[in-house]
N, C-alpha and C positions, 0 to 999 in steps of 0.2 A: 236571750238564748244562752245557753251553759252546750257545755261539754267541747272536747278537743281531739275526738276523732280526725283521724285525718285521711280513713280511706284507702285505696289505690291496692286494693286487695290483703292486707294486714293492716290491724291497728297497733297503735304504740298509747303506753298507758300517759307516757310523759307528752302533758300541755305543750302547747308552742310558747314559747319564751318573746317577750317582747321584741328583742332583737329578728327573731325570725320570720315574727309576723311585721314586723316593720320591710323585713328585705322582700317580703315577697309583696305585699301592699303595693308599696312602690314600685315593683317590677310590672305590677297587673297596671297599673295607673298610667306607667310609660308605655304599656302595649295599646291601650285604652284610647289614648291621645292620638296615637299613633293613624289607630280603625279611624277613630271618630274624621280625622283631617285627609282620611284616602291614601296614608302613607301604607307603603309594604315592610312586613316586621315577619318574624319566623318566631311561632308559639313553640318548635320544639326547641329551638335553640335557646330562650328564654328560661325554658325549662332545664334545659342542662345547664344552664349558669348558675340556677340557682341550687341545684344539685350539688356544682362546683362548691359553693357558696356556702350552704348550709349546712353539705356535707353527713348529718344523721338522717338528713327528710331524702326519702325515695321521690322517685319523678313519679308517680303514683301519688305521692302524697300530696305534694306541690299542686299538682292539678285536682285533687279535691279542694284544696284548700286556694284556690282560685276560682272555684267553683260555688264554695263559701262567700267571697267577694260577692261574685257575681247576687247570688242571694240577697246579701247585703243591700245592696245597691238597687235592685228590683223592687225591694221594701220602699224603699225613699225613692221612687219613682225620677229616677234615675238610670241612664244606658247602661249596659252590661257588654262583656266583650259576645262576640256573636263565638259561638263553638264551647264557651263554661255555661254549660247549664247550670240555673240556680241549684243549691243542696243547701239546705237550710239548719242541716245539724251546725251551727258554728259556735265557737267561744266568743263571751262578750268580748274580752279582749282585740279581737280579729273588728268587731263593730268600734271600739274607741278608738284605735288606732285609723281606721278608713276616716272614720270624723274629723278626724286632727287631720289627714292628709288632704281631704278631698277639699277644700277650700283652694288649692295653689292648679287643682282639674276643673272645678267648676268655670271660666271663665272659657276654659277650649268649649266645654261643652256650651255653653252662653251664644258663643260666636257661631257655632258647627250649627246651632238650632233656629237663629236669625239668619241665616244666612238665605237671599233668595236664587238660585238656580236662574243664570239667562234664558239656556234651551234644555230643557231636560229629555225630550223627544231625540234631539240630536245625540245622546250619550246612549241611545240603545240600537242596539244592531237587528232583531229580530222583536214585534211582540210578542212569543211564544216565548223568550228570555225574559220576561220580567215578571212573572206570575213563580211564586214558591206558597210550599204547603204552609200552612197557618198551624202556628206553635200550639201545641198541645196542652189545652190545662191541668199542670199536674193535680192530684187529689191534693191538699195539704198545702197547696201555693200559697203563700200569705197574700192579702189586700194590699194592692200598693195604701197604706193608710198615713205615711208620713211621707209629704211633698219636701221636698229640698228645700221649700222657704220657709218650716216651720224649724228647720235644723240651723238652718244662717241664715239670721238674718238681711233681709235686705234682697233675697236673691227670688225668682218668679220658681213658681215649679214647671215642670215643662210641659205637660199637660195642658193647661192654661200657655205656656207658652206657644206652643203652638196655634190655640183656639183665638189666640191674639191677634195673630199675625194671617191677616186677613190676607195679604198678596200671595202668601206662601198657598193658603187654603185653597184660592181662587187657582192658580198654579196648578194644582194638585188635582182640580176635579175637571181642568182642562185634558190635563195628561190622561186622566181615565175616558174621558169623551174619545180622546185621540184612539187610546185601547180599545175601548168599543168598536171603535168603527173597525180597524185593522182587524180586529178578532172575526168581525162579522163577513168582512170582504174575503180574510181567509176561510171561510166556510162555506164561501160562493153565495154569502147573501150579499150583495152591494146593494140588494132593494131594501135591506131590513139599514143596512150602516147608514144610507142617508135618511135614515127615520129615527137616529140616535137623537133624543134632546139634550140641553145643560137647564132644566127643570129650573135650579137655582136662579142662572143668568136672565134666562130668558122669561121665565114666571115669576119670581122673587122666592125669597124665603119663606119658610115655613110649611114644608109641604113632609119635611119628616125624612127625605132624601133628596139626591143633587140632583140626578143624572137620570135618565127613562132609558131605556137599552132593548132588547129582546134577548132571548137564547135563536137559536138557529131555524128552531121548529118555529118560529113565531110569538111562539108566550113572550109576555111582556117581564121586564124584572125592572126594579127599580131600586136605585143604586147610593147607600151615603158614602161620602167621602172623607176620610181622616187622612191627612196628610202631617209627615215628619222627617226633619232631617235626618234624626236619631233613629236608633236600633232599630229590629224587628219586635221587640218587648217593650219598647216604649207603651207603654199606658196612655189613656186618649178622654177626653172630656164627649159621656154624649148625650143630649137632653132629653128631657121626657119626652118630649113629642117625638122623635127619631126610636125610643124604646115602645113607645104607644105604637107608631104605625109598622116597627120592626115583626109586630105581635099581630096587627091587622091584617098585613101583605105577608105573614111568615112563608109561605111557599114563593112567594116571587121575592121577597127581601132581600139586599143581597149589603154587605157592607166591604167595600175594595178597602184595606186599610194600606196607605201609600208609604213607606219609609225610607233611607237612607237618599233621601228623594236630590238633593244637591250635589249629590256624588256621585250615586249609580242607583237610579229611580228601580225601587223594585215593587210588589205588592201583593197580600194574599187577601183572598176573598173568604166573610164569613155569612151563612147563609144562612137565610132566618131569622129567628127569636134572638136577639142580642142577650139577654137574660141567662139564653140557654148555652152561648157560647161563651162568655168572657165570666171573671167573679167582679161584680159590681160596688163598687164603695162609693157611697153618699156623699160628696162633699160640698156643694151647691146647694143651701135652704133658702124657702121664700118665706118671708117678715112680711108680720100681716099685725094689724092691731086691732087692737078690742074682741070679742071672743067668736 
């Protein structure tokens, strides 16, 4: 990526200087940690520091260019703060610098991502509070196409990290059973909530989805489940068979994708053709031999 736009209603002709992109790097990186571990931090205050700080960059500019971050970091499939939405105009410079720094964050994020949640049922007050609108694909989004272990060595991508940790997954499609039912009893069906299944649990794998649910009128919908510590942008592993029958049941299809799940369980629903919601990048081939 080129150019050094920085936004915030004026541009300025002059690039960001390494020293500037350094201060603000590290400013996004300490607010980053911060999200990730459930600590409280203040993004405008941040922001006036670095205004302090930088003293020619407008707070206009600053939050483009933490926004650029974010971008960055979406690419390499990698958390983002939640409220920078990715913008993808950035200077390499702004990408070499996150490189050199994020080795001394990847280890919060490591921990924040294996971490498994005792009661996460217990952390929520209402189920009508855990359901948010599902992120919009921008036109021009890039493929998350570089996982964080092809950048450092030695480190998992998180996608895979997730698909890993099997007790987290299992976790995760519990809490959406638990949601089923509470959604369904609020709706005055208690005859449809004790007819919720855990498809997975109790049939085994490979059915393409976790959970069997209804909507209220009765119709059946049937539910997979991605479950993650990290973001609501976290990028997610999902197999063929789960994109096959996303396409067969596309009317009743429904995918709850679960995040910040150890901290404060949230989750949006996408419905239908997975194809047609998410942009899909190939990472998983199967090795076959002889022709």
């Amino acid at each position: 990526m080129s150019g050094g736009g920085e936004g915030g209603g004026r541009h300025m002709s002059r690039d960001w200087s390494r020293p500037e992109v350094e201060a603000t790097v590290a400013d996004y990186l300490d607010m980053l940690q911060l999200e990730l571990l459930g600590k409280p931090y203040n993004k405008t205050a941040h922001r006036r520091e670095l205004v302090r700080l930088l003293q020619n960059r407008s707070g206009g500019a600053i939050e483009f260019k933490h926004e650029n971050i974010s971008a960055v970091l979406t690419e390499m499939g990698l958390p983002s703060i939640d409220g920078y939405k990715p913008r993808r105009n950035y200077q390499q410079l702004l990408r070499d610098v996150l490189e050199e720094r994020l080795p001394r964050v990847l280890p919060t994020i490591d921990r924040v991502a294996a971490r498994v949640p005792s009661n996460p049922v217990g952390s929520v007050q209402r189920p009508d509070d855990v359901v948010v609108s599902a992120p919009r694909m921008t036109v021009g989004e890039p493929l998350v196409r570089e996982p964080a272990r092809e950048l450092f060595e030695g480190k998992i991508s998180y996608p895979e990290r997730d698909a890993l940790n099997r007790r987290l997954g299992r976790l995760g499609e519990a809490f959406v059973v638990w949601y089923e039912r509470e959604r369904l009893k609020a709706a005055e069906r208690p005859d449809l909530a004790t007819r919720v299944l855990w498809t997975s649990e109790e049939r085994g794998d490979g059915y393409g989805y976790d959970v069997e649910s209804f909507e209220p009128t009765g119709s059946p919908i049937f539910i997979e489940v991605k479950t993650t510590n990290l973001t609501i942008r976290q990028p997610f592993l999902i197999t063929r068979n789960e994109l096959r029958v996303s396409k067969e049941k596309e009317q009743d299809y429904r995918l709850h994708r679960v995040f910040q799940f150890s901290r404060e369980p949230r989750l949006f629903v996408l419905r239908g053709n997975i194809e047609e919601r998410c942009r899909l990048d190939p990472k998983i081939y199967e090795a076959r031999f002889g022709s």
